[in-house]
Structures are given as structure tokens and as C-alpha cells.
C-alpha positions as semicolon CSV with decimal commas, in nm:
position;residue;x (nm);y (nm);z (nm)
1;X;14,269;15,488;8,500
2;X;13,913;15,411;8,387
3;X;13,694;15,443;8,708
4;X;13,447;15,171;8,794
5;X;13,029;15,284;8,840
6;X;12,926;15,224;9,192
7;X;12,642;14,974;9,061
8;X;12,794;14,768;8,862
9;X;13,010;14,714;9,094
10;X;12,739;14,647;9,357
11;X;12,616;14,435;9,138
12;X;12,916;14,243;9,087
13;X;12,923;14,144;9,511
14;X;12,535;14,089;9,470
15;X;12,582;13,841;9,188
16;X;12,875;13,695;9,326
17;X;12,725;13,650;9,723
18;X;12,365;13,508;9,505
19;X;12,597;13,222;9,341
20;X;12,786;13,144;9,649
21;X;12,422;13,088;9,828
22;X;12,273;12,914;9,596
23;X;12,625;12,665;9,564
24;X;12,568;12,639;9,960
25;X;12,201;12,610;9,906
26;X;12,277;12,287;9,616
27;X;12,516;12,116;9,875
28;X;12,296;12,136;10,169
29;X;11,976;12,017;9,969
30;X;12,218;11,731;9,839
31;X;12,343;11,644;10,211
32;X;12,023;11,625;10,302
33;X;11,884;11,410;10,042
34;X;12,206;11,200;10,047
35;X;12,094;11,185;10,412
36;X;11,697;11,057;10,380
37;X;11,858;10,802;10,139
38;X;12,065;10,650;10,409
39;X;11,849;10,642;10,636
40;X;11,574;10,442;10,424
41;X;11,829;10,187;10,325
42;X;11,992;10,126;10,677
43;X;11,615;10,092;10,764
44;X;11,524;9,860;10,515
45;X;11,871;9,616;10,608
46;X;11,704;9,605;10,947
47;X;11,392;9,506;10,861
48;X;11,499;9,231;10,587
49;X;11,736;9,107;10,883
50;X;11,428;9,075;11,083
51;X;11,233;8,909;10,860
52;X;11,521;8,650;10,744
53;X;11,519;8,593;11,143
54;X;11,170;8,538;11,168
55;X;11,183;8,293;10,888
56;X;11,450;8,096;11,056
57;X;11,213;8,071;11,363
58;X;10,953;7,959;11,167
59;X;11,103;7,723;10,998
60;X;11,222;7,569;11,325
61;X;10,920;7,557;11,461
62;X;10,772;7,373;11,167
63;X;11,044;7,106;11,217
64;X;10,940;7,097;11,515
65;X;10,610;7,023;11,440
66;X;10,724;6,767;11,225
67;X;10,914;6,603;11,458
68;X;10,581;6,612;11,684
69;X;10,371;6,460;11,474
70;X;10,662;6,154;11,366
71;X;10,707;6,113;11,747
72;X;10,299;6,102;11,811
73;X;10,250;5,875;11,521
74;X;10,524;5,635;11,644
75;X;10,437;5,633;12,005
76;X;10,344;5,291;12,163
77;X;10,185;5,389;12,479
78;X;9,913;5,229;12,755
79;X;9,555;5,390;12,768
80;X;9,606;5,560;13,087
81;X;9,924;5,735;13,006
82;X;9,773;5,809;12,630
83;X;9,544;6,042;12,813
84;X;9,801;6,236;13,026
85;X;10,024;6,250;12,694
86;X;9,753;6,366;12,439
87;X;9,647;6,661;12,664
88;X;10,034;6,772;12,699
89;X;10,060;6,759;12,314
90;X;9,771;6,989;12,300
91;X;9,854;7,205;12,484
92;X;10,201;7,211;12,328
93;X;10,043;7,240;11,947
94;X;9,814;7,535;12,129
95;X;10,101;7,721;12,240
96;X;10,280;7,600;11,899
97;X;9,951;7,745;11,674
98;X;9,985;8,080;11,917
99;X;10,323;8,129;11,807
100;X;10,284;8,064;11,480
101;X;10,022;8,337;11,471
102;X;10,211;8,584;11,620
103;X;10,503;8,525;11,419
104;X;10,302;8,575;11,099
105;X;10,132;8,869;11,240
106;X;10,485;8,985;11,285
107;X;10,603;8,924;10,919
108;X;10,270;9,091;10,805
109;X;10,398;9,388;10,991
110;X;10,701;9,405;10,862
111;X;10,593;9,364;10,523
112;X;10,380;9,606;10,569
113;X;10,658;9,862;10,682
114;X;10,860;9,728;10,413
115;X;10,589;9,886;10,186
116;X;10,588;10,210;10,336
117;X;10,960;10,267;10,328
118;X;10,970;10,181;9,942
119;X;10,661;10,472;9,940
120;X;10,850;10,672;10,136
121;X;11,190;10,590;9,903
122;X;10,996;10,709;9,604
123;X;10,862;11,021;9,791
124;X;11,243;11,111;9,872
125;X;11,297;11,057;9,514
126;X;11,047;11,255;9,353
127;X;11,119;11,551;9,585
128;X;11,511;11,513;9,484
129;X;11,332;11,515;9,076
130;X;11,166;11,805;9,196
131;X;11,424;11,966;9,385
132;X;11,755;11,949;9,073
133;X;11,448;12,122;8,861
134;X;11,414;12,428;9,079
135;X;11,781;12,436;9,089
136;X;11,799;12,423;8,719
137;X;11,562;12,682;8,667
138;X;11,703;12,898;8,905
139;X;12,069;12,856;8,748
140;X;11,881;12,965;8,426
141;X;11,774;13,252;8,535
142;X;12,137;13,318;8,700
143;X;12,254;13,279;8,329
144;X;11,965;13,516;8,181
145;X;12,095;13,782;8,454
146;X;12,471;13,715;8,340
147;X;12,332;13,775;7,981
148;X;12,202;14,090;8,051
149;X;12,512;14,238;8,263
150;X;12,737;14,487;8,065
151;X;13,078;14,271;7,996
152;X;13,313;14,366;8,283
């Protein structure tokens, strides 16, 4: 019965408790990057869902403003009520030109967070790049340390 060395047997466990970290390590990196990826896209459906909404607005309020301006030019009214009904219309195209404002100011903001989330999609992607070549290299040097073990 051939009897085993101590190290190399030490070893062995060492080696063997090394790969099963680093095959934890590889899954929990992955989770987490899996993660940051779903995150980004549920974030981006929310803010395209947003925009398409503010669209919609806007677009109604331009048909409204349309339909404004073909009820103004079709009006038949007296003098004295013309002055009571042009001051209401302004008013109504200054509240009209305030919202149109803000809604644009709003779609500039969420393009501009669109932006950042395809930055920040990138930056998740390069640090996944970056991440599989650690883990490559450090599986190669698993492999070197294999190579240099006495067969078993």
C-alpha cells in the first residue's frame, strides 16, 4: 500500500478548494453582471414608454392648436365680444406655449438620460470584457499550476 506525502496531498484540498472559489467567484461576477444588464434595459423600457407618452401629448396638443387656429379663423363674431374672445385665446395659446415648453424640456431630459444609460450600458460592458479576461488569465495560471503538479 503505497503511502501518500502529506503535501501533495495538501496540495490536492488547496487546489481543489482554489477551483471551487474561483467557479463561485465566475458565477457571482456573472449574476451580477447578468444583474446591471437588467436593470439598464428595464430602465431604458421605462424611459422609451415615457417618451412615446410624451409624444402622444404633444401631438394632442398640436391638434389642438390646430383646431384653435381653424376655429379662430372661422369665427364670425361682433367687436365687443372679439375683444373678450381674443384675450381668452391668449391666454389659452400662453398656457398652450408653457406646456409645450415644459414638455420639450421633459423629452430633452429624457433624452438626455437615455444617453447616459447607453454610457452606462457600455461601461457594464467593458467591465464584463474586462472581467472574462482576468478570469481567463487566472484559469491559465490554474492550468500552469496543474502542469507543474506531479501526476497523482
Amino acid at each position: 500500500m503505497p503511502m501518500t506525502d502529506p503535501i501533495l496531498t495538501a496540495l490536492a484540498q488547496m487546489e481543489e478548494r482554489f477551483v471551487e472559489r474561483m467557479g463561485e467567484w465566475r458565477r457571482e461576477i456573472q449574476l451580477d453582471i447578468n444583474g446591471g444588464f437588467d436593470a439598464v434595459h428595464q430602465r431604458l423600457d421605462r424611459l422609451e414608454q415615457e417618451y412615446e407618452m410624451l409624444n402622444a401629448g404633444v401631438a394632442r396638443l398640436e391638434a389642438d392648436v390646430r383646431t384653435l387656429k381653424v376655429d379662430v379663423a372661422t369665427l364670425r363674431v361682433d367687436v365687443g365680444t372679439l375683444k373678450v374672445d381674443v384675450a381668452t385665446l391668449k391666454v389659452d395659446v400662453a398656457t398652450l406655449k408653457s406646456d409645450v415648453a415644459e414638455l420639450k424640456s421633459t423629452v430633452g431630459r429624457l433624452d438626455a438620460r437615455a444617453e447616459h444609460d447607453r454610457s452606462d450600458r457600455q461601461d457594464l460592458g467593458e467591465q464584463a470584457v474586462e472581467c472574462r479576461r482576468r478570469l481567463d488569465d487566472l484559469e491559465g495560471r490554474v492550468q500552469e499550476i496543474e502542469g507543474r503538479l506531479p501526476p497523482e
